[in-house]
LOVO-146387 format. One record per residue: x, y, z of N, C-alpha, C, CB in turn. Coordinates in steps of 0.1 Angstrom, whole numbers, padded with zeros to 4 digits, always signed. Atoms other than C-alpha are relative to their C-alpha. Glycine has a CB too. Layout:
XYZXYZXYZXYZ ...
***
This chain:
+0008-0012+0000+0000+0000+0000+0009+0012+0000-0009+0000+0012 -0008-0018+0000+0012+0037-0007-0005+0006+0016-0007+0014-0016 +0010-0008-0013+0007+0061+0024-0011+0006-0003+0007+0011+0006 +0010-0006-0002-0019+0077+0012-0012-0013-0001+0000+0013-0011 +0007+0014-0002-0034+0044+0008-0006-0006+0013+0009-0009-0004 -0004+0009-0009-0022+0035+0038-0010+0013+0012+0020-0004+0000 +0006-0003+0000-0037+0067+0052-0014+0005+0000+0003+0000+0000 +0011+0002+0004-0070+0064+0037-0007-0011+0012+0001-0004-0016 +0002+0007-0008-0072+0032+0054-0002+0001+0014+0005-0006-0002 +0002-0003-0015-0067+0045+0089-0011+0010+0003+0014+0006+0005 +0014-0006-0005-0095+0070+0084-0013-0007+0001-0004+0010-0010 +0010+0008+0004-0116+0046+0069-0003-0012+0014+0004-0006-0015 +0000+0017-0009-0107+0015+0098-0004-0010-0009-0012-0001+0014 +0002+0012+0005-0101-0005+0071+0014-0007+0001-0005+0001-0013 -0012+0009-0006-0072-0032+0073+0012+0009-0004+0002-0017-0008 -0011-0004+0008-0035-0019+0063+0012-0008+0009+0001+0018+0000 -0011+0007-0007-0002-0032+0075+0009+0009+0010+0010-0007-0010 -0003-0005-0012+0007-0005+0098-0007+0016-0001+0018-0001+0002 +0005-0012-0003-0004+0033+0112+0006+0009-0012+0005+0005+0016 -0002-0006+0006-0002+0061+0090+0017+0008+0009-0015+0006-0003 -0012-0003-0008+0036+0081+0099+0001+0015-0004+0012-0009-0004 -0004-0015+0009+0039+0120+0095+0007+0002+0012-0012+0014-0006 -0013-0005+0002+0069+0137+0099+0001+0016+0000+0005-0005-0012 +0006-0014+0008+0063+0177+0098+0018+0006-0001-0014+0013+0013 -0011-0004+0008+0103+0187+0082-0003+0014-0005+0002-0010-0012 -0001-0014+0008+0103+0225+0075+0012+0012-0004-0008+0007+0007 -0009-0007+0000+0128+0247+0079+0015-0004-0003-0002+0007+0009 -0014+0008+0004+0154+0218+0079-0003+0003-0016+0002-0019+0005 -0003-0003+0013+0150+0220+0044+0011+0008-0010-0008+0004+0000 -0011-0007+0006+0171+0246+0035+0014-0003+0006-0004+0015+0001 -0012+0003-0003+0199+0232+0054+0000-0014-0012+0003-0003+0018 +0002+0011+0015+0189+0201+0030+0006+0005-0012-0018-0004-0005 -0003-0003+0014+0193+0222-0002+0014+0011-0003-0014+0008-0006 -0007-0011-0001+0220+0243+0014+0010+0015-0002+0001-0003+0003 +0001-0017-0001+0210+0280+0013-0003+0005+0011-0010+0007-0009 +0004-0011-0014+0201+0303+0034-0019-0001+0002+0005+0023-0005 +0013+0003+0004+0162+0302+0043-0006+0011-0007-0008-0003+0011 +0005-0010+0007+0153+0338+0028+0005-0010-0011+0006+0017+0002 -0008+0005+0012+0172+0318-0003-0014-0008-0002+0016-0008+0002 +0012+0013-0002+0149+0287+0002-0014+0004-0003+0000-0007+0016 +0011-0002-0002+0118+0303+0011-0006+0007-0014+0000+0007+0013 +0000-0013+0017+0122+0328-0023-0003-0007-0011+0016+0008-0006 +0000+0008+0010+0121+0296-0043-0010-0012+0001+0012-0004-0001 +0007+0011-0001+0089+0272-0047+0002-0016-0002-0007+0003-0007 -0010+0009+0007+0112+0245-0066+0007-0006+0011+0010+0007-0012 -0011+0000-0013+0137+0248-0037-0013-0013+0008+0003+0023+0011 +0003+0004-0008+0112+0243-0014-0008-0018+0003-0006+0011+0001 +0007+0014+0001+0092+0213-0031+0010-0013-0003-0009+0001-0012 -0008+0011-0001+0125+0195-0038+0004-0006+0016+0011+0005-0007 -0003-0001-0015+0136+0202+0000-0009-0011+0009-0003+0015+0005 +0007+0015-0007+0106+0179+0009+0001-0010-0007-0015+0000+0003 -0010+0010+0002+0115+0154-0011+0008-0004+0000+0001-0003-0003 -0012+0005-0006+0143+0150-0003+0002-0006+0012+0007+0008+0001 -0003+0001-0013+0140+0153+0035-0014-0016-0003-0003+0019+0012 +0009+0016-0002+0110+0121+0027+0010-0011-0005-0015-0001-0011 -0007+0015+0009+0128+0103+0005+0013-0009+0010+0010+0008-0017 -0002+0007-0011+0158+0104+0033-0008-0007+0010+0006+0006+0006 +0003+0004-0011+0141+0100+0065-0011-0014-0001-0003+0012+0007 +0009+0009+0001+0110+0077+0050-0017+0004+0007+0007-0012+0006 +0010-0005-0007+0082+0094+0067-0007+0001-0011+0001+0012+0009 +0009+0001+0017+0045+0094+0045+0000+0015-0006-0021-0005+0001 +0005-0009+0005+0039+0129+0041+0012+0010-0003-0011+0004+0007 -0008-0012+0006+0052+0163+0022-0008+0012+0007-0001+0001-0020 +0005-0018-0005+0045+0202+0030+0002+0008-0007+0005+0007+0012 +0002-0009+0007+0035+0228+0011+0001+0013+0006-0011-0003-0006 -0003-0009+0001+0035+0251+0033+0016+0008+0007-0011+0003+0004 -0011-0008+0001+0064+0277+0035+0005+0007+0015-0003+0012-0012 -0004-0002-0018+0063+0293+0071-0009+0010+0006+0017+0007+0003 +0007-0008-0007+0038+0307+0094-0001+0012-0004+0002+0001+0010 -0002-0014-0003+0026+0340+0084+0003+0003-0015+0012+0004+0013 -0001-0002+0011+0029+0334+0049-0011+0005-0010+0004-0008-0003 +0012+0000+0007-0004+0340+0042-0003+0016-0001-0012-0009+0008 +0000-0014-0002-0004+0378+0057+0009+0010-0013+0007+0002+0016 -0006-0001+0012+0018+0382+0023-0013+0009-0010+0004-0016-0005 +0005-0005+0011-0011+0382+0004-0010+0012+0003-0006-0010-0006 +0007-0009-0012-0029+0410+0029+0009+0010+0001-0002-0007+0016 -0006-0010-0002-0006+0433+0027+0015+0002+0005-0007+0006+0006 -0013+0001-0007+0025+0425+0044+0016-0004-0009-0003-0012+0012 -0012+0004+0011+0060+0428+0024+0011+0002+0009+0002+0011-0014 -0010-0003-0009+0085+0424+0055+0000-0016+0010-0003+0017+0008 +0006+0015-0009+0091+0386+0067+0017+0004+0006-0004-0022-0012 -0010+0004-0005+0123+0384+0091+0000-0017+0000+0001+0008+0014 -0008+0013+0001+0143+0352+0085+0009+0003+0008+0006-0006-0014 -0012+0007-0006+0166+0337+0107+0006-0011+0001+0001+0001+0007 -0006+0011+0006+0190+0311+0106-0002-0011+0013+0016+0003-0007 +0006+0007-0007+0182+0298+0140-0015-0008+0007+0005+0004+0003 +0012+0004-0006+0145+0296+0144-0010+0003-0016-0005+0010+0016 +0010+0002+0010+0113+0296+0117+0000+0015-0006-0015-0006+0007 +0005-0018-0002+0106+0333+0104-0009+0000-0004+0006+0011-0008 +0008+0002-0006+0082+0350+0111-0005+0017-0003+0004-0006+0014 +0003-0014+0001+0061+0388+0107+0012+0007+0002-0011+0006+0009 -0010-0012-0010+0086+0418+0108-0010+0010+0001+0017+0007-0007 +0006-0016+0003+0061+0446+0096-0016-0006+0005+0001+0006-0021 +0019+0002-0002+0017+0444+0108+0001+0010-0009-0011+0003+0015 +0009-0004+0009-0003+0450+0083-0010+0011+0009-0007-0013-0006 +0009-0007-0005-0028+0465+0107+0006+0007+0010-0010-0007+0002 -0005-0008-0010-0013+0496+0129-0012+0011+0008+0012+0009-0009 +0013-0011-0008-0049+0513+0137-0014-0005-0005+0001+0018-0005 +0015+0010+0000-0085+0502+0137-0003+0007-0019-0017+0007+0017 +0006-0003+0012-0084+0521+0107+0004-0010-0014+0004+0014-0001 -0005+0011+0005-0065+0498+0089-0011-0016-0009+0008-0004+0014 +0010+0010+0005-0091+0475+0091-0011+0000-0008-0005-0003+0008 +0010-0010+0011-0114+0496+0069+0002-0005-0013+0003+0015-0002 -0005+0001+0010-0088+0494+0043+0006-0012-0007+0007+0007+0002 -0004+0015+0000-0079+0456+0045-0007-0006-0012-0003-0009+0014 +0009+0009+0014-0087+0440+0008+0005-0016+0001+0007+0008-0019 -0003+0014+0003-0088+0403+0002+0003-0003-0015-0012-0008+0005 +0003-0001+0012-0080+0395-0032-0009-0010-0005+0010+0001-0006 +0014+0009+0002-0110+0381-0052+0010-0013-0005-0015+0008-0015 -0008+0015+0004-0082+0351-0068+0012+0000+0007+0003-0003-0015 -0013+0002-0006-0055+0344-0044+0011-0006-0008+0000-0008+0012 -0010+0004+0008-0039+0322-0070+0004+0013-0013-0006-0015-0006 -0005-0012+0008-0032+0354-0093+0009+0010+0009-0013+0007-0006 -0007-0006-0004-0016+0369-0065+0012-0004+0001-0004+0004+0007 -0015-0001-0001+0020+0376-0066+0006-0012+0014+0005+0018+0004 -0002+0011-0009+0023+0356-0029-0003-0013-0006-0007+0003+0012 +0003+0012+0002+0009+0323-0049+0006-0002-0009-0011-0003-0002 -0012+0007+0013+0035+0319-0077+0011-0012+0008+0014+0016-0009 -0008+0008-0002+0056+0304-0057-0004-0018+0007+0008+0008+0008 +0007+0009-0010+0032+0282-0035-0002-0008-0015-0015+0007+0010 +0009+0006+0015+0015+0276-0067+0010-0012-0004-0001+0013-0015 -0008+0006+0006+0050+0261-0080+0000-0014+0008+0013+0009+0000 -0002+0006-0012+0059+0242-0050-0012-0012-0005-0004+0011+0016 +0006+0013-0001+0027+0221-0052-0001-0009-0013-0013+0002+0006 +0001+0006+0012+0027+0215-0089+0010-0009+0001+0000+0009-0012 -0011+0010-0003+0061+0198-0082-0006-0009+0009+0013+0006+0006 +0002+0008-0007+0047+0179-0052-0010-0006-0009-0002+0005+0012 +0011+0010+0007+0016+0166-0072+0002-0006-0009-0010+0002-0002 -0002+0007+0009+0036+0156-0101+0006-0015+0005+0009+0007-0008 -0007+0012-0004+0058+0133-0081-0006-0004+0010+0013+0002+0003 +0004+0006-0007+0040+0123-0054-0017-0001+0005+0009+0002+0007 +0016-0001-0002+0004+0133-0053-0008-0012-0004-0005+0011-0008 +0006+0014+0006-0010+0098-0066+0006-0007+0012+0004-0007-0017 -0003+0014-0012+0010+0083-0035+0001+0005+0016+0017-0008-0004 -0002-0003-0011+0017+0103-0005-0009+0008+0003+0012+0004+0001 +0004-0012-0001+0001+0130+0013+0000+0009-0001-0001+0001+0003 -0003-0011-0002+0003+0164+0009-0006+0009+0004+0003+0003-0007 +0007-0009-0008-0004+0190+0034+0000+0018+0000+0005-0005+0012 +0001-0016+0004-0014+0229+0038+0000+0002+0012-0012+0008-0009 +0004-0006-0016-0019+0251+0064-0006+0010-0002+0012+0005+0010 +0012-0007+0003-0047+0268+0069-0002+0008+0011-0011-0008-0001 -0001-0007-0014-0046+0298+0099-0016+0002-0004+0013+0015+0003 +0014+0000-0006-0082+0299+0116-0004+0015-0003-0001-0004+0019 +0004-0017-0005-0103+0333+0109+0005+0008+0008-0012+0001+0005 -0003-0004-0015-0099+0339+0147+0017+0001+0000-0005-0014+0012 -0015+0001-0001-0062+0334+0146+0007+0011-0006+0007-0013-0006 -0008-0010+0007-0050+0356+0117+0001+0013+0002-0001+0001-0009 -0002-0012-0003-0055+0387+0128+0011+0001+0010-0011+0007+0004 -0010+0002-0004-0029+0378+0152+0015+0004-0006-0003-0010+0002 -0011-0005+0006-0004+0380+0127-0004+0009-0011+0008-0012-0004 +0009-0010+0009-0023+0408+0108+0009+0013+0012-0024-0004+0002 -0002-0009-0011-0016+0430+0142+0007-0002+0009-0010+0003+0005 -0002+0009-0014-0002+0411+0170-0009-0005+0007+0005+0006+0008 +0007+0009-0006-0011+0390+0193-0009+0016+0014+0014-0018+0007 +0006-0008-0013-0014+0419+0222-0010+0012-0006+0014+0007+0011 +0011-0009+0003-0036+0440+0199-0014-0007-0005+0006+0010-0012 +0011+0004+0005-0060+0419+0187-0006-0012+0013+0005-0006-0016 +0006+0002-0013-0065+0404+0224-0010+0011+0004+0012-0001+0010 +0007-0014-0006-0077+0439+0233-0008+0001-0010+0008+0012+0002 +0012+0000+0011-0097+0440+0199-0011-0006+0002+0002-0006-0011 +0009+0015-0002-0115+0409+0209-0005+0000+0012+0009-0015-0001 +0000+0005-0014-0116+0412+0243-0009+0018+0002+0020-0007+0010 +0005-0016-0003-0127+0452+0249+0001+0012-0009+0006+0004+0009 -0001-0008+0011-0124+0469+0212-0016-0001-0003+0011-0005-0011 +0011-0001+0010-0154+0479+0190-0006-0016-0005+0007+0009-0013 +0007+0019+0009-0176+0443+0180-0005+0001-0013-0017-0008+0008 +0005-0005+0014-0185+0463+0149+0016-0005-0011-0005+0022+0001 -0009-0008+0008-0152+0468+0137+0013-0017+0004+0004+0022+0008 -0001+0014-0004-0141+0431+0155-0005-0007-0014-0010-0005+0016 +0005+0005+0010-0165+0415+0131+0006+0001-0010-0008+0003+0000 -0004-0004+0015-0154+0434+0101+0011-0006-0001+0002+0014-0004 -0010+0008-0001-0120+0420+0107+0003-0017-0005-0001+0001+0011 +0003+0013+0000-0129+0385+0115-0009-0005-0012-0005-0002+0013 +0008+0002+0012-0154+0387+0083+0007-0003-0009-0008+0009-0004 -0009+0001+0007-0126+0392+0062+0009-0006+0002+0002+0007-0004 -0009+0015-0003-0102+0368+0075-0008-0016-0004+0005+0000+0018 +0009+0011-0001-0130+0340+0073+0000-0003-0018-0017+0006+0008 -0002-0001+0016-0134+0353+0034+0013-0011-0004+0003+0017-0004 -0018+0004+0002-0093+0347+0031-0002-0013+0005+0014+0010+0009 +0003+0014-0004-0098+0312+0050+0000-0008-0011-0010-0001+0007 +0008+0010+0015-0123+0297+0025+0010+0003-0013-0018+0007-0006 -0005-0006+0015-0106+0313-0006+0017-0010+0007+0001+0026-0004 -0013+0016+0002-0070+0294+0007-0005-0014+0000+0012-0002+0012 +0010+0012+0000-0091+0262+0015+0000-0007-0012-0013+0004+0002 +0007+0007+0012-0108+0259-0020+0016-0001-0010-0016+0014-0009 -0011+0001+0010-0069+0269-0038+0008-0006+0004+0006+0010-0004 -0003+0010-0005-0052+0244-0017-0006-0013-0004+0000+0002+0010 +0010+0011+0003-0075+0218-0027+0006-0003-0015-0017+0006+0002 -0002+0000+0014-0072+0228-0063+0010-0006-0006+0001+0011-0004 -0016+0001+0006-0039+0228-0068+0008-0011+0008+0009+0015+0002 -0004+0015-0004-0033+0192-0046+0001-0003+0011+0012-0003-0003 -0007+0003-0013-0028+0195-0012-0017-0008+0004+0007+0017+0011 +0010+0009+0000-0050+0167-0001+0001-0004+0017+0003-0013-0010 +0002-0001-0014-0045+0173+0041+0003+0014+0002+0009-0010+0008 +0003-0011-0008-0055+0206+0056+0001+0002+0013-0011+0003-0002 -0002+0000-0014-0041+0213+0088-0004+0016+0004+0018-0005+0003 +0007-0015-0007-0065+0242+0105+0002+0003+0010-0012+0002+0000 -0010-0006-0011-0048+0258+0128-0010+0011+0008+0015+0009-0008 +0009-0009-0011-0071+0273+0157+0005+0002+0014-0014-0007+0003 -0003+0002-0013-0051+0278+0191-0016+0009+0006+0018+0008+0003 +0011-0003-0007-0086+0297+0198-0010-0010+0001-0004+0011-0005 +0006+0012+0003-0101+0263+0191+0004-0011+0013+0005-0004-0015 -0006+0005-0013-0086+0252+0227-0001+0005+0011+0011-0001-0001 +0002-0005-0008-0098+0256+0259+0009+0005+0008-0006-0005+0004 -0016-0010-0013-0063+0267+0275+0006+0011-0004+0017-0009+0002 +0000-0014+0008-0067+0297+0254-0012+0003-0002+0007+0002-0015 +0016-0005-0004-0107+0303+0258-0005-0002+0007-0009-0001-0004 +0006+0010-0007-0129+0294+0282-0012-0010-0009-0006+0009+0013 +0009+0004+0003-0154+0270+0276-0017+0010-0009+0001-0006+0012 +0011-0009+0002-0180+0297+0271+0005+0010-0012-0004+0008+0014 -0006-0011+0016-0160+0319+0243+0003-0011-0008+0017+0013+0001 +0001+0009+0016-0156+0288+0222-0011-0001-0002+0005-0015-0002 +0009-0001+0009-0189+0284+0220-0010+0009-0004-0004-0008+0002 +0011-0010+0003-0203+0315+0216+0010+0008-0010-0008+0009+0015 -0008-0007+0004-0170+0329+0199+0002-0008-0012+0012+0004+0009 -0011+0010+0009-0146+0303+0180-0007-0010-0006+0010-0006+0008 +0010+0009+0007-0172+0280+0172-0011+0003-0015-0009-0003+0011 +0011-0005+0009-0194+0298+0153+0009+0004-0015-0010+0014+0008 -0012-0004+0011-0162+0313+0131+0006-0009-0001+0008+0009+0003 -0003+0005+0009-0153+0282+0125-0006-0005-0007+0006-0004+0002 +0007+0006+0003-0182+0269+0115-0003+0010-0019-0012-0002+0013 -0002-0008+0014-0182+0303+0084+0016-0006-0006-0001+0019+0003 -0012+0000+0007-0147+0294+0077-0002-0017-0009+0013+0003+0013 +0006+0010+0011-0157+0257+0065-0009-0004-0007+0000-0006+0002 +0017+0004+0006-0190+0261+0057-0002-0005-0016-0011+0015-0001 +0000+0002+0013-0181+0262+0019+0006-0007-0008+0001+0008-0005 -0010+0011+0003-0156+0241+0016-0005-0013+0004+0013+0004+0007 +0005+0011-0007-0170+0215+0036+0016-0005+0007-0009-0012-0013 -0015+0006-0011-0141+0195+0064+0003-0012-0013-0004-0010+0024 -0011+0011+0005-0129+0169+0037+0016+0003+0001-0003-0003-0015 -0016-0002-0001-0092+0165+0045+0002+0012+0012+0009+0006-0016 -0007-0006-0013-0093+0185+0077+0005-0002+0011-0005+0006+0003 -0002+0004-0008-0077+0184+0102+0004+0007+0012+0005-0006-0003 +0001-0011-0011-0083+0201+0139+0009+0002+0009-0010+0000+0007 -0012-0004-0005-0052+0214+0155+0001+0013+0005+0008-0001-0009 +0000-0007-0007-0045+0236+0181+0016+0005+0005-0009-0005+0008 -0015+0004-0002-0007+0239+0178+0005-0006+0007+0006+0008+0002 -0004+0008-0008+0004+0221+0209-0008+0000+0009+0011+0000+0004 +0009-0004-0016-0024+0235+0234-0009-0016-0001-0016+0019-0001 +0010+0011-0003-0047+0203+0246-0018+0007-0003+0003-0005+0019 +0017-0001+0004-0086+0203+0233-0006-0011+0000-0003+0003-0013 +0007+0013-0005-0096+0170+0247-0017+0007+0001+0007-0008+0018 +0013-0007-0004-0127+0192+0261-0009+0006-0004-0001+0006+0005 +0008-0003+0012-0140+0204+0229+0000-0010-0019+0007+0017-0002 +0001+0005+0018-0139+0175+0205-0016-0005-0002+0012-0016-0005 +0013+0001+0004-0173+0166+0212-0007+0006-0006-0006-0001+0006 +0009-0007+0011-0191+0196+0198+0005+0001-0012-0002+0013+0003 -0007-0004+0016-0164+0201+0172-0004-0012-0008+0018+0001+0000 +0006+0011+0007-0176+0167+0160-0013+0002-0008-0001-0008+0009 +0017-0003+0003-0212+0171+0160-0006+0016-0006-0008-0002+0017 +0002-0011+0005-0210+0210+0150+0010+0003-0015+0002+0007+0012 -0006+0001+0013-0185+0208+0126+0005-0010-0011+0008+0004+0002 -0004+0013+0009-0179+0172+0114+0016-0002-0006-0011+0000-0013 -0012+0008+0002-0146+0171+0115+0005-0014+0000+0006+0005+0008 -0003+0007-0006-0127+0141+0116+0013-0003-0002-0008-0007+0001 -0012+0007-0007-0092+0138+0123+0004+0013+0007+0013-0007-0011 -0002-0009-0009-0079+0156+0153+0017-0002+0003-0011-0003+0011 -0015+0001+0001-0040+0164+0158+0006+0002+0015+0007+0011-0011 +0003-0003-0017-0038+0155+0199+0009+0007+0004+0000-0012+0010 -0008-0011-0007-0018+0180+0219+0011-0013+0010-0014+0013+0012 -0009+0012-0014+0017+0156+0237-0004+0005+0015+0021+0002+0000 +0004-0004-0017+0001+0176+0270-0014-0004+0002+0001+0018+0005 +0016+0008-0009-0034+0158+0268+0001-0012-0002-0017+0003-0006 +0002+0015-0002-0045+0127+0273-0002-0011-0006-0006-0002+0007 +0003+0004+0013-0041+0105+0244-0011-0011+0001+0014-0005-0007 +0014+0010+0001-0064+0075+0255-0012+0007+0007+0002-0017+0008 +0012-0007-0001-0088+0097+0270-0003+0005-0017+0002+0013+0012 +0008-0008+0009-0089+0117+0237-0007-0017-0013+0014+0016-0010 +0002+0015+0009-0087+0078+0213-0018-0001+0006+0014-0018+0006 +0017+0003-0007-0120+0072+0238-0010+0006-0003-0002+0002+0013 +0009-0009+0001-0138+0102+0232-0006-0002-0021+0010+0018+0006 +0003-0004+0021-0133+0103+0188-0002-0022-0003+0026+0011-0014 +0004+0012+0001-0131+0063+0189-0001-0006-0015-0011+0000+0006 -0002+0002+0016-0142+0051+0155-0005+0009-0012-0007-0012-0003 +0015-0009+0006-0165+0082+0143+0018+0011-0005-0019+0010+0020 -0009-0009+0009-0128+0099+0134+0016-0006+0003-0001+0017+0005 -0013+0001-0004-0090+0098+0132+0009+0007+0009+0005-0001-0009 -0008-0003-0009-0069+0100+0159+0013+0005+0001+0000-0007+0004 -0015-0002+0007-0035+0116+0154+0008+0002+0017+0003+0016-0013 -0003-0004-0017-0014+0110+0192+0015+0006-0009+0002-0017+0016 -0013-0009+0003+0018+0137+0184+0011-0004+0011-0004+0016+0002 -0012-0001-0010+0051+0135+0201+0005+0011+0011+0010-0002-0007 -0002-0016-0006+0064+0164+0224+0017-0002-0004-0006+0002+0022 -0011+0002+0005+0093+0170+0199+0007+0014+0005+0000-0004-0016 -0007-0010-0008+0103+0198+0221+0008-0006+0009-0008+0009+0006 -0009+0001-0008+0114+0178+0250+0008-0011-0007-0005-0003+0014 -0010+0010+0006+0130+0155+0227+0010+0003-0007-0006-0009-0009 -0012-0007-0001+0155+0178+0222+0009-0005+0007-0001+0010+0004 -0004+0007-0012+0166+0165+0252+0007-0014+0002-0010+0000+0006 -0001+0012+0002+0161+0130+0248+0010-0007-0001-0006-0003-0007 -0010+0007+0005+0187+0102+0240-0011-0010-0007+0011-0006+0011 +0011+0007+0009+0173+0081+0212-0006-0014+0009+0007-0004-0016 +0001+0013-0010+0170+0051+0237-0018+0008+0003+0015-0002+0017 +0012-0009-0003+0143+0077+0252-0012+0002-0006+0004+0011+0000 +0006-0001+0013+0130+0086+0220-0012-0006-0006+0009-0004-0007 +0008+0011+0000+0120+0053+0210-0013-0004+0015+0012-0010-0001 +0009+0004-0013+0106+0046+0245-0017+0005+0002+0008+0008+0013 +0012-0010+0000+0078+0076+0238-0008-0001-0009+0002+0013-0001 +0008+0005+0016+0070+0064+0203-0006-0011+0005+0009-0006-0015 +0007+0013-0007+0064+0030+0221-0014+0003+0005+0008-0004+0013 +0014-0004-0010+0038+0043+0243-0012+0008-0005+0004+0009+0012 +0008-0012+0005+0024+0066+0219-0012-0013-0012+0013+0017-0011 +0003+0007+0012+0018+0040+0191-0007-0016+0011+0019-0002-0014 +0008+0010-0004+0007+0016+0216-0015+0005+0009+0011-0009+0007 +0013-0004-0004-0021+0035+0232-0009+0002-0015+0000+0014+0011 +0011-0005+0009-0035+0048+0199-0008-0010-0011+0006+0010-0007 +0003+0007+0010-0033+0020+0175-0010-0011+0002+0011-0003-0005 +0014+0010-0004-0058-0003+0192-0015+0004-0006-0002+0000+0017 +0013+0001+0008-0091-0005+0174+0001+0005-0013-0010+0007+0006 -0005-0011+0018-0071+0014+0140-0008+0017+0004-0014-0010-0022 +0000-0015+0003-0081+0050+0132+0008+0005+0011-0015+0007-0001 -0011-0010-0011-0049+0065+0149+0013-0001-0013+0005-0010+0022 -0011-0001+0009-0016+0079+0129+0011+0006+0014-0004+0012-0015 -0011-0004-0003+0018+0087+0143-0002+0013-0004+0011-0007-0005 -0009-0010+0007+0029+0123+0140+0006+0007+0004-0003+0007-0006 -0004-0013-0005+0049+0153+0151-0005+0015+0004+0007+0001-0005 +0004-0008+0001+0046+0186+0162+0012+0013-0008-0005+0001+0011 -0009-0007+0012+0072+0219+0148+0010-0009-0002+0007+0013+0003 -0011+0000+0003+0102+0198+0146+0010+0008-0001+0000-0002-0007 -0012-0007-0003+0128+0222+0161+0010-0002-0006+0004-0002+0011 -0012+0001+0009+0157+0230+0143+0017-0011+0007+0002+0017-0003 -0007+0009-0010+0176+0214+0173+0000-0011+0005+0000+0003+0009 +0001+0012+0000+0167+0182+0170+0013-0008-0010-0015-0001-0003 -0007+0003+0002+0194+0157+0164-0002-0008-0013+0003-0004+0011 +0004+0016+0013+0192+0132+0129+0002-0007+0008+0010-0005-0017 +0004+0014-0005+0200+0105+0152-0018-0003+0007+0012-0003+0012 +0015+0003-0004+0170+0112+0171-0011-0001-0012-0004+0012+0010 +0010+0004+0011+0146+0116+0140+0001-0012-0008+0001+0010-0009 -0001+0011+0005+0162+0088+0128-0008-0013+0008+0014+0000-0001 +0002+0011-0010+0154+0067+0161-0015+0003-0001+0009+0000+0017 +0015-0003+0000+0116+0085+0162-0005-0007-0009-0004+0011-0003 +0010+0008+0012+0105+0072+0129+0005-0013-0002-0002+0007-0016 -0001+0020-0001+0122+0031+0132-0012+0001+0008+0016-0013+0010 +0011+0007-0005+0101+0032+0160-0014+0001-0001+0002+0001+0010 +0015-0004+0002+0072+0046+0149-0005-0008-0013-0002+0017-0003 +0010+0013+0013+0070+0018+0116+0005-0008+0008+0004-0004-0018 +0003+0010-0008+0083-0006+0140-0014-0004+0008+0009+0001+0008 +0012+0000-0015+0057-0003+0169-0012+0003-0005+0002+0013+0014 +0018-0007+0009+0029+0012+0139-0007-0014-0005+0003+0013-0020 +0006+0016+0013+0029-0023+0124-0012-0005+0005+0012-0018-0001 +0009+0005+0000-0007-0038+0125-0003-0014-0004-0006+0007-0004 +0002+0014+0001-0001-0073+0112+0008-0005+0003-0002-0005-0010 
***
C-alpha cells in the first residue's frame, strides 16, 4: 500500500499493515538544499524539492506545502518577513497599525493570481507531479480567529477581541473568514490533499469554555461552511482540546484531530473512537533533550495506546531545528516498528 493508501485506510478503519507516519520537516529544508532560508523560502522548486528529499531520506508518508507561518499575511498586505537562521521566520512589519487599517484591508477576489501564490503555486505543482497519486500532501490553513494575530499582533488583537469595538471586531474577523475559504478551495485545487487548520482559539487553554462556544465555534463553522471538512484536520498547535472535540464533532464534522503531547491521548482515542481519526503527536520539544533510547521509549507508548481499534496515525509537532538526525532517525524506526498492525 502507498501512504496515502495507507492513510485512507486508517480514516476509513479499514485493514493496512501498519499506522499512517507524518513527519512535519520545515525549515530543515534549506539546510537540505543548502542556502540560506530567505534563499529557500524565495524559491517554490527549492522548497518542493527540499521535501522530497528530506522524505525520501528519512521515509516518513507525508510532504508540505506550506512555506512558514505568516505566509499568508503576504497576500494582505505584508511585504517584510524576518528570516533567521536559527528559528522559523516570522512577521517583521503588521499589516494593521490602527483600527483604521481595518477599513482598508482588501482580500484579493483570486489568491492564485496573486504575486504571494507563484511560488506556492510552484511548490505544489512539483509535489503533485511526483508524489500526489502516493503520498500525502499537506497545507496550512490559519483559523479566521487566529490571523489577525499575525495581521496586528497577538497583544492588539487580544484587546480587539476582548474590549475593542464588536462592529469593527467583526469586520475583521469577516474578512479573514473570506481569506480562509478562498485558501481552502486553492489548496485543494492545486493538490494539497490534508488541511491542517490551525485554531489555538479552538482550545480551551486559550478560551474558556464559554467563548468557544459562543466565539470560536461559530467562526469556525463560516470558515468551513463552503468548503465542507474533507481533509481537515483540527489542530490547536500544541495547546490540549480533549474538552472540545465533542461539539467540534457534532458541530463541525470534523474528523481527524492532531492530539496535543500535553493531553491525554487514550482519553482523547475514547472520546473520537471510530466516528474519526486519531493523530497522538510526540512532544518533539522535550525530545531535544532525549537520547534516542528515550526517543524510542515515547513512540512506544504513543503508538501503543493509539493504535488499538485502528483509526490513529503517528505524528509530530514543529520539529525544532535542534533536534538531532539521530534522534529523528530513532523516532520514525520506532514509529514503523511499533505502527505495524499485522
Amino acid at each position: 500500500m502507498t501512504p496515502l493508501e495507507i492513510l485512507s485506510a486508517a480514516i476509513a478503519g479499514r485493514p493496512a499493515p501498519r499506522i499512517p507516519v507524518f513527519c512535519n520537516l520545515l525549515d530543515q529544508g534549506a539546510w537540505e538544499m543548502g542556502v540560506s532560508q530567505e534563499e529557500y523560502y524565495a524559491s517554490g522548486e527549492m522548497v518542493a524539492q527540499g521535501q522530497l528529499r528530506m522524505r525520501g531520506y528519512y521515509g516518513h508518508d507525508n510532504v508540505w506545502s506550506l512555506f512558514y507561518v505568516g505566509k499568508e499575511v503576504e497576500f494582505l498586505g505584508c511585504n517584510k518577513i524576518l528570516f533567521t537562521e536559527g528559528g522559523a521566520p516570522n512577521v517583521a512589519d503588521f499589516v494593521i497599525k490602527s483600527y483604521d487599517d481595518i477599513a482598508r484591508l482588501e482580500v484579493p477576489d483570486d489568491i492564485t493570481a496573486h504575486p504571494a501564490w507563484t511560488e506556492i503555486g510552484t511548490c505544489l505543482r512539483i509535489l503533485k507531479q511526483e508524489v500526489g497519486a502516493t503520498h500525502p500532501i499537506c497545507a496550512y490553513i490559519t483559523a479566521s480567529t487566529t490571523l489577525p494575530a499575525l495581521l496586528m499582533g497577538m497583544d492588539k488583537w487580544m484587546e480587539l477581541l476582548l474590549t475593542g469595538p464588536a462592529d469593527i471586531r467583526d469586520e475583521l474577523l469577516r474578512k479573514c473568514s473570506i481569506f480562509c475559504q478562498k485558501q481552502i478551495a486553492a489548496y485543494r485545487a492545486a493538490g494539497a490533499n490534508v488541511l491542517i487548520y490551525s485554531t489555538p482559539f479552538g482550545s480551551t487553554s486559550f478560551v474558556g469554555m464559554k467563548r468557544f462556544m459562543n466565539f470560536s465555534l461559530p467562526w469556525m463553522q463560516k470558515d468551513l461552511a463552503a468548503g465542507g471538512t474533507a481533509g481537515i484536520v483540527y489542530y490547536c498547535g500544541m495547546a490540549p482540546f480533549n474538552t472540545v472535540i465533542r461539539p467540534v464533532m457534532s458541530e463541525l464534522g470534523i474528523g481527524a484531530y492532531y492530539i496535543s503531547p500535553m493531553a491525554d491521548l487514550a482519553e482523547a482515542k475514547a472520546i473520537i473512537g471510530t466516528k474519526g481519526l486519531t493523530c497522538g503527536v510526540i512532544d518533539d520539544i522535550k525530545m531535544i533533550r532525549w537520547t534516542p533510547e528515550e526517543t524510542r521509549a515515547e513512540v512506544k507508548r504513543i503508538c501503543e495506546l493509539g493504535k488499538q481499534g485502528g483509526h490513529f496515525l503517528f505524528g509530530t509537532g514543529i520539529m525544532p531545528q535542534a533536534l538531532s538526525d539521530q534522534n529523528i532517525k530513532a523516532m520514525l524506526k520506532a514509529a514503523f516498528d511499533y505502527g505495524r498492525l499485522e
